[in-house]
C-alpha positions in Angstrom: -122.4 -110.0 -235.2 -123.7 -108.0 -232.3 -122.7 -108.4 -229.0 -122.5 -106.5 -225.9 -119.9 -106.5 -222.7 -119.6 -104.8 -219.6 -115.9 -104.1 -218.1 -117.6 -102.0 -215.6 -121.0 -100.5 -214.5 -123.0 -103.9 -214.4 -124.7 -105.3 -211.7 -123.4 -102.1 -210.0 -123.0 -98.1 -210.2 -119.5 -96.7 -211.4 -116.9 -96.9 -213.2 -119.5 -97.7 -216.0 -117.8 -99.2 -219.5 -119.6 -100.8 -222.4 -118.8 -102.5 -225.4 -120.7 -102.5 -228.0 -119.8 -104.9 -231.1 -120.6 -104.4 -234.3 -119.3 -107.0 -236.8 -115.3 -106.4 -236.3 -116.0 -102.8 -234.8 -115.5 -102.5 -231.4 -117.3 -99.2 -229.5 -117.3 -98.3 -226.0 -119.8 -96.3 -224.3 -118.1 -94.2 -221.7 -115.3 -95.0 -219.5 -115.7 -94.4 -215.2 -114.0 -94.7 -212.0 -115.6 -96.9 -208.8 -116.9 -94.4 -206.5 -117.6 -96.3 -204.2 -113.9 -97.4 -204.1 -113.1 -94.3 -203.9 -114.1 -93.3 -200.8 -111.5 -95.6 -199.4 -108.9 -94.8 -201.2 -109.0 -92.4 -204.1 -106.5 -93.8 -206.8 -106.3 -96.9 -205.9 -106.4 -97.9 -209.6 -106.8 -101.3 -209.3 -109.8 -100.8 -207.2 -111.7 -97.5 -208.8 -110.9 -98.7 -213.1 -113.3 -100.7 -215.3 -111.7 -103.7 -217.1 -109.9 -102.7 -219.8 -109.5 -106.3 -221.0 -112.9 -107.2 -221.6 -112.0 -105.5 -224.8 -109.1 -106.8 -227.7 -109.3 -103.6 -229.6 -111.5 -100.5 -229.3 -112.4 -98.2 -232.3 -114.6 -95.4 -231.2 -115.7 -94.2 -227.2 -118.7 -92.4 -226.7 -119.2 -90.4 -223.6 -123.0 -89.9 -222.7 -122.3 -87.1 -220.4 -119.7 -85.7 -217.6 -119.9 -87.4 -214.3 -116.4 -89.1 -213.3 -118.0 -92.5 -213.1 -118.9 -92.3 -216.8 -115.6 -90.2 -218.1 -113.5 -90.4 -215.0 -111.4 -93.0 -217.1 -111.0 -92.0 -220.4 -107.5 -90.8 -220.4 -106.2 -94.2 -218.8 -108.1 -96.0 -221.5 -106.4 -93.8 -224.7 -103.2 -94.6 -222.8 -104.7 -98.5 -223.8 -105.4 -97.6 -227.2 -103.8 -95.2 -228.8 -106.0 -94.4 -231.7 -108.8 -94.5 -230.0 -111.9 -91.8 -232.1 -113.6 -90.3 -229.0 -116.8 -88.2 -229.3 -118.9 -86.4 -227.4 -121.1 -83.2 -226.9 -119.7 -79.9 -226.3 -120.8 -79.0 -223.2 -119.8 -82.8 -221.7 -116.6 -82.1 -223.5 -115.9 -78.8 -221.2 -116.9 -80.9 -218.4 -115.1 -83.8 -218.7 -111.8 -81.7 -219.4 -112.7 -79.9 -216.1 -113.4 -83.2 -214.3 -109.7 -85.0 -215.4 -108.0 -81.6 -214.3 -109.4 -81.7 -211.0 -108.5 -85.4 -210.5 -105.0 -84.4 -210.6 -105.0 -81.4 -208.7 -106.7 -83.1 -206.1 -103.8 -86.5 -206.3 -101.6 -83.5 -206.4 -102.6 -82.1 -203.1 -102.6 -85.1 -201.5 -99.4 -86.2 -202.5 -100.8 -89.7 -204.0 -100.0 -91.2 -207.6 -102.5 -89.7 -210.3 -104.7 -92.8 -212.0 -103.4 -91.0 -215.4 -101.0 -88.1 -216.3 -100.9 -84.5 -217.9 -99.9 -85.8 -221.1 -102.5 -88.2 -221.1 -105.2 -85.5 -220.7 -104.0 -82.9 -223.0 -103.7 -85.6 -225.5 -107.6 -86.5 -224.9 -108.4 -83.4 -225.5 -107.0 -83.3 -228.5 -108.8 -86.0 -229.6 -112.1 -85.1 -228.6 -114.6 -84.5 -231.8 -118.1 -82.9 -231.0 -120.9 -84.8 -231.3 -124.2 -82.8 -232.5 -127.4 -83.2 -230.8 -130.5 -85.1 -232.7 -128.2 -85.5 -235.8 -127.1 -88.7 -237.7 -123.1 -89.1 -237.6 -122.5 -91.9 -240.2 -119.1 -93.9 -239.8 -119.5 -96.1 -242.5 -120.8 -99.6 -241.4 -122.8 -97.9 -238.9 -124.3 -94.7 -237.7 -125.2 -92.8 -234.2 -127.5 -90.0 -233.3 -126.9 -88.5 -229.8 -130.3 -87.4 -228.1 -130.7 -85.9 -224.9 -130.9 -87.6 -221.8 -132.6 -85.2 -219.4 -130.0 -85.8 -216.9 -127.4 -83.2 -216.6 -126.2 -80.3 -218.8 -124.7 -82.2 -222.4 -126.6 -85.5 -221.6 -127.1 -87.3 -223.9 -128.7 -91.0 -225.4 -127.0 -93.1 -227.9 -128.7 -94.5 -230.9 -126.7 -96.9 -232.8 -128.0 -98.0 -236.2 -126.5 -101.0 -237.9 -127.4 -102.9 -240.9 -130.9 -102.1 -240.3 -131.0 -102.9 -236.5 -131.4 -100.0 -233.8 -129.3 -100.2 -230.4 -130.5 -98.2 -228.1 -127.8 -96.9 -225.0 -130.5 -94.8 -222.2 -127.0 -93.5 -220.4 -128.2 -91.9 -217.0 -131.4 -90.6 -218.3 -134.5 -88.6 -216.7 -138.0 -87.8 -218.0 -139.2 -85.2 -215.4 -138.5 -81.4 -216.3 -135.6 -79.4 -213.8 -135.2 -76.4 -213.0 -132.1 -76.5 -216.3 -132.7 -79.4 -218.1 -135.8 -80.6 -219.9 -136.6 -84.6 -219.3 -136.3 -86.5 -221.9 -138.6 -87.7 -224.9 -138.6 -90.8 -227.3 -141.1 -90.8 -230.5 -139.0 -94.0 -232.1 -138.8 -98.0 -231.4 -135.8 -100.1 -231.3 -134.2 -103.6 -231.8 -131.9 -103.7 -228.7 -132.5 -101.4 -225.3 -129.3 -101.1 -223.5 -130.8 -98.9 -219.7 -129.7 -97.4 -216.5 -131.7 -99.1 -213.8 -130.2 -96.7 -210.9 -133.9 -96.5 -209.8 -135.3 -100.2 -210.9 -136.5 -101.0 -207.6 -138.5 -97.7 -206.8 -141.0 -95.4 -207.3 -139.5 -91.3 -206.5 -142.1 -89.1 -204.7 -143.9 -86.5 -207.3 -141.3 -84.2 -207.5 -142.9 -80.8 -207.0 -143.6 -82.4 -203.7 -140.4 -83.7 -202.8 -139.2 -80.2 -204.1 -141.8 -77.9 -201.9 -140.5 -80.6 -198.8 -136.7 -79.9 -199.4 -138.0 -75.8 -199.8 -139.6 -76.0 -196.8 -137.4 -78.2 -194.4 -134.6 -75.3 -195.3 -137.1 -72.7 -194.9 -137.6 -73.6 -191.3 -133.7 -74.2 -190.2 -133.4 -70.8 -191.6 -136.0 -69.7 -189.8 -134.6 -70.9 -186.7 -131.1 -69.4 -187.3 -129.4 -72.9 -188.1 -127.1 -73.0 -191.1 -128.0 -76.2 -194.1 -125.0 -77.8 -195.8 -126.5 -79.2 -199.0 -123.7 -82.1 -200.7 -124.3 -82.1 -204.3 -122.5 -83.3 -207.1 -120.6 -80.5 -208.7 -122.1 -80.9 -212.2 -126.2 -80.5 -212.4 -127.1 -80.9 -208.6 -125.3 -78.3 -207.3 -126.8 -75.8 -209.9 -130.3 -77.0 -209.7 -130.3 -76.7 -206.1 -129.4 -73.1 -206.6 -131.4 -71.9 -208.9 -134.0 -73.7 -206.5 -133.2 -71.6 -203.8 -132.7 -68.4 -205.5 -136.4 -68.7 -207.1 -138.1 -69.4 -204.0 -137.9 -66.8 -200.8 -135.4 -68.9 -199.3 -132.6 -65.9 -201.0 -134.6 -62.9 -198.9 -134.1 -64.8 -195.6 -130.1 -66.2 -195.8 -126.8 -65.9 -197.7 -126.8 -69.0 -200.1 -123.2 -70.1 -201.0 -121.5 -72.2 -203.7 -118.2 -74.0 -202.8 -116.0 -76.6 -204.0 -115.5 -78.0 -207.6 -119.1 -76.8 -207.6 -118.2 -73.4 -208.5 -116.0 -74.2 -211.9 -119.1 -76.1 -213.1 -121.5 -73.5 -212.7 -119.0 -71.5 -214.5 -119.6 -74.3 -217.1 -123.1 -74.2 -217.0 -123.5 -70.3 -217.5 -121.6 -70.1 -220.4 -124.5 -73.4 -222.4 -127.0 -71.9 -220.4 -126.2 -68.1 -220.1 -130.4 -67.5 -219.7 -130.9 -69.7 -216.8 -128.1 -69.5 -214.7 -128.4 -66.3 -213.0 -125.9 -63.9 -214.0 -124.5 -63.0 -211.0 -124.0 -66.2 -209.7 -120.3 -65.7 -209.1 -120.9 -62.9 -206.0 -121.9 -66.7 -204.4 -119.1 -68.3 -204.9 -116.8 -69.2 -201.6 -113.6 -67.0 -202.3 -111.3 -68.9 -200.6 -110.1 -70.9 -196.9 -110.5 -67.4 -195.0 -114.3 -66.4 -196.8 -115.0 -70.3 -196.2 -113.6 -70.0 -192.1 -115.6 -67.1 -191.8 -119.2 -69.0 -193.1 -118.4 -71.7 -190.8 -119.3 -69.4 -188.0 -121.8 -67.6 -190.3 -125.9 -68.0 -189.3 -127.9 -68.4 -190.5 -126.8 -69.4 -193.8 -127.2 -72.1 -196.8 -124.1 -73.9 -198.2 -124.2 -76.0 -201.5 -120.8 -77.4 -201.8 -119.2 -80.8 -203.3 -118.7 -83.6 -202.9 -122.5 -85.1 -202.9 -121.5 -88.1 -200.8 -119.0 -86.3 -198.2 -116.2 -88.6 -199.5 -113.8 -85.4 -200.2 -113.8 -81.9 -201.1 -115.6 -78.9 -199.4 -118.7 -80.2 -198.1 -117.1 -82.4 -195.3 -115.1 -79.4 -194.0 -118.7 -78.1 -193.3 -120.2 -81.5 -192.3 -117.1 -81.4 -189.7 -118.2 -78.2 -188.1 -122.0 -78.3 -188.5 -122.7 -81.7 -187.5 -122.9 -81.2 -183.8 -124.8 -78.6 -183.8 -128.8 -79.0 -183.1 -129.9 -76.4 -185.0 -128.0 -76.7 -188.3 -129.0 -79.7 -190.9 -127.4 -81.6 -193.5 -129.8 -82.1 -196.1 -128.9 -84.5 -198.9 -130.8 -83.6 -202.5 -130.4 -87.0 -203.9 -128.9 -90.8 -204.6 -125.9 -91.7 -201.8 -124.0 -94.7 -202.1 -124.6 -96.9 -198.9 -120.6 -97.3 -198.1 -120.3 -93.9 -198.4 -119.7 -91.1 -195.4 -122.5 -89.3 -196.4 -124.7 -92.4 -196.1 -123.3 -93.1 -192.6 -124.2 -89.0 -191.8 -127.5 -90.0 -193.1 -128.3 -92.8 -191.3 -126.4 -92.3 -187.6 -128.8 -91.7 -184.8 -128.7 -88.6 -183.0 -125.8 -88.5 -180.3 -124.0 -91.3 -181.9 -120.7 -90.8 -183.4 -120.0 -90.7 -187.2 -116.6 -91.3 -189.1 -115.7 -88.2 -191.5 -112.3 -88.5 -193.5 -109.7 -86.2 -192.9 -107.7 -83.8 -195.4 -104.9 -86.4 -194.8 -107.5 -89.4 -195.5 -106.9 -90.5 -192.5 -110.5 -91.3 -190.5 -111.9 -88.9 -187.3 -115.1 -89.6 -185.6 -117.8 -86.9 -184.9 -120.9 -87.1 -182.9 -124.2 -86.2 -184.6 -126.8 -83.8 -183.3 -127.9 -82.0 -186.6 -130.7 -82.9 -188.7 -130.4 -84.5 -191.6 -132.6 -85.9 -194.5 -132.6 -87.0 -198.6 -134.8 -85.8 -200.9 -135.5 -87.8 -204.3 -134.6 -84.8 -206.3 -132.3 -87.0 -208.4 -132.2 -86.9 -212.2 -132.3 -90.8 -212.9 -136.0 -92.3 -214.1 -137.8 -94.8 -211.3 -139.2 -97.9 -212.2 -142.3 -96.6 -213.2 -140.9 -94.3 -216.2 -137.9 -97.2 -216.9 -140.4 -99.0 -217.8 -142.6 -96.9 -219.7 -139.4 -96.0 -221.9 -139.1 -99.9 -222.7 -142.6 -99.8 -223.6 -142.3 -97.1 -225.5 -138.7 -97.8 -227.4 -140.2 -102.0 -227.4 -137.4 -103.4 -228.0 -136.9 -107.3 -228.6 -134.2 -107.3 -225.6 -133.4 -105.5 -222.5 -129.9 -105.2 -221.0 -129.8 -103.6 -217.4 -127.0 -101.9 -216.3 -125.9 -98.9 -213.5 -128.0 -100.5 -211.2 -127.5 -102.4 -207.6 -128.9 -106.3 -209.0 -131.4 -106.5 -205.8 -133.6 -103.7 -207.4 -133.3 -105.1 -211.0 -134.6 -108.5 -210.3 -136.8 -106.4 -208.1 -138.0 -104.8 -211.2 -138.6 -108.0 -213.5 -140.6 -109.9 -211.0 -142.7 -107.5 -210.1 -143.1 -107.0 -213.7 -143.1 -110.0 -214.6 -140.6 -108.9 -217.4 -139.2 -111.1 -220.2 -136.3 -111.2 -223.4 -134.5 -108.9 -220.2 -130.8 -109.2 -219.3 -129.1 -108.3 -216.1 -125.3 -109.5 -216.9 -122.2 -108.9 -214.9 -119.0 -108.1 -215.6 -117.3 -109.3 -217.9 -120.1 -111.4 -219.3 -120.7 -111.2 -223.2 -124.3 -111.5 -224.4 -124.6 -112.3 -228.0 -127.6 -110.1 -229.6 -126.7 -111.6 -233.2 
């Protein structure tokens, strides 16, 4: 038998969760929190965990890569079951660690219940076995090759083989080239194509374009003695955007900072990528409250700091200060979750007032007068190369998952797609 189950992350982005079946083996493909939830009320457990139940046993997890809502809830699910084999790739195994430390720092801080404990997370890590990139790891009735994903740093795609069929899980997966990571590329066909369909209803700008755009727009609040606050995730935004900026001429005109949970991942990211990641990258780092008081009456300047979606963390301490100000921007570098306050920055018109959470989570309105803007700079594939990596892979069925259902069936109509699944939660689809 092989079956497949979602206990989160279908029919929706976050807290993403997969169950792969394999005769009486039961594997789950990474393990996230809701973000979305999230930005209400950050451990509110019931709200911001997959289903655990979906699930009577579990054998193996494999993590395709760092971002909380793909490993945000590991630990709570080795609390679930106990032997639990978890395995991953190095890098996503430095991030993750970093990622579940910061969760409870930041429940610390604001003196709310942690979704999981210390133990719990120095027990994970105990557990955690390395996975190799483009090699075979056989485990008896079946085998997996991790291959990379294009997405962030320690990405990677899952290839299941099992009594002769190939499963196929895309994780978050990009084909274009960055500035750190090279997209991803498939030579190989498949039985079953479990894909991210984060961009299933659209077509991304060329990205040099959208790139020399973002470049530019900065350029020209520079120019005009503004300061940019640039949200991005800590782990592969916030670096790409930097190395962006220190490549161009952008670094001649302005003082280009890193703050927030962005600075321990780029710490991460220079020790895989020590040839990429400018050495000196730390003299950018935001030392601390005073250095950080000091930037906000700083101009012109360029801030990248987390979070991406202004939901918490350093970038809406900024956003607070910047945002009535005409000649400063916010300028967001990729995918923001519509109930999220950095959606509502986005989208308020000038002069109108916009909600920001506070340290204490309560909610303070602001009134707008910067700029702001989004740039398709995102690492997920659009429609367009989705489907070109189903053609490619040809599979004889399609399951799509980590994506908002409009732009799914968006995608198969316009497509006029068959053998293609788009289940919910909780529902099982039986491949065999």
């Amino acid at each position: 038998m092989i079956s497949f189950i979602a206990g989160g992350g279908a029919a929706e982005i976050g807290a993403s969760f997969y169950v792969l079946r394999l005769g009486d083996t039961f594997i789950g493909v990474d393990c996230g929190f809701r973000p979305t939830a999230a930005n209400h009320n950050p451990w509110d457990v019931e709200k911001i965990m997959p289903n655990f139940d979906v699930c009577p046993k579990l054998d193996y997890l494999f993590l395709t890569h760092g971002h909380l809502d793909h490993v945000g809830a590991a630990p709570c699910l080795l609390e679930r079951f106990k032997n639990l084999r978890i395995f991953t790739t190095e890098p996503t195994k430095f991030i993750a660690l970093a990622q579940w430390h910061e969760t409870l720092k930041i429940a610390e801080r604001d003196k709310t219940p942690p979704p999981f404990s210390g133990d719990s997370v120095h027990s994970i890590a105990s557990k955690i076995r390395v996975l190799e990139v483009n090699s075979e790891k056989n485990f008896g009735e079946f085998s997996v090759t991790a291959i990379p994903a294009g997405h962030i740093l320690g990405a990677v795609s899952l290839l299941f083989n099992y009594k002769g069929k190939r499963i196929f899980f895309s994780g978050d997966i990009s084909f274009q080239d960055q500035e750190l990571i090279k997209g991803a590329k498939h030579d190989f066909q498949v039985d079953y194509l479990i894909s991210e369909a984060t961009y299933a209803g659209k077509s991304r700008r060329d990205r040099r374009e959208e790139r020399d755009r973002f470049l530019g727009d900065v350029r020209q609040i520079i120019n005009n003695r503004g300061r940019v606050l640039i949200p991005s995730f800590s782990i592969g935004r916030a670096q790409e955007i930097f190395e962006m900026l220190r490549k161009s001429d952008i670094a001649e005109l302005a003082p280009i900072y890193i703050d927030g949970a962005a600075r321990s991942m780029t710490d991460i990211h220079q020790v895989f990528l020590p040839h990429k990641i400018n050495r000196h990258v730390n003299k950018h780092y935001v030392e601390n409250v005073a250095h950080r008081l000091k930037i906000f009456e700083q101009k012109p300047c360029v801030v990248i700091a987390s979070s991406g979606m202004l939901s918490g963390g350093a970038s809406v301490g900024y956003a607070r200060n910047w945002l009535g100000q005409e000649e400063n921007a916010i300028l967001f570098p990729g995918y923001i979750d519509p109930f999220s306050p950095g959606y509502a920055v986005l989208t308020t018109d000038h002069g109108d007032s916009v909600a920001l959470p506070e340290k204490n989570r309560t909610i303070r309105a602001y009134i707008k007068r910067c700029r702001t803007d989004q740039y398709h700079l995102s690492a997920h594939a659009d429609q367009s190369e989705l489907l070109m990596m189903r053609e490619t892979l040809n599979p004889q069925f399609t399951i799509l998952v980590h994506g908002e259902p409009e732009d799914m069936e968006k995608m198969i109509a316009e497509n006029a797609l068959g053998s293609i699944f788009t289940p919910k939660n909780g529902e099982e689809i039986v491949l065999e």
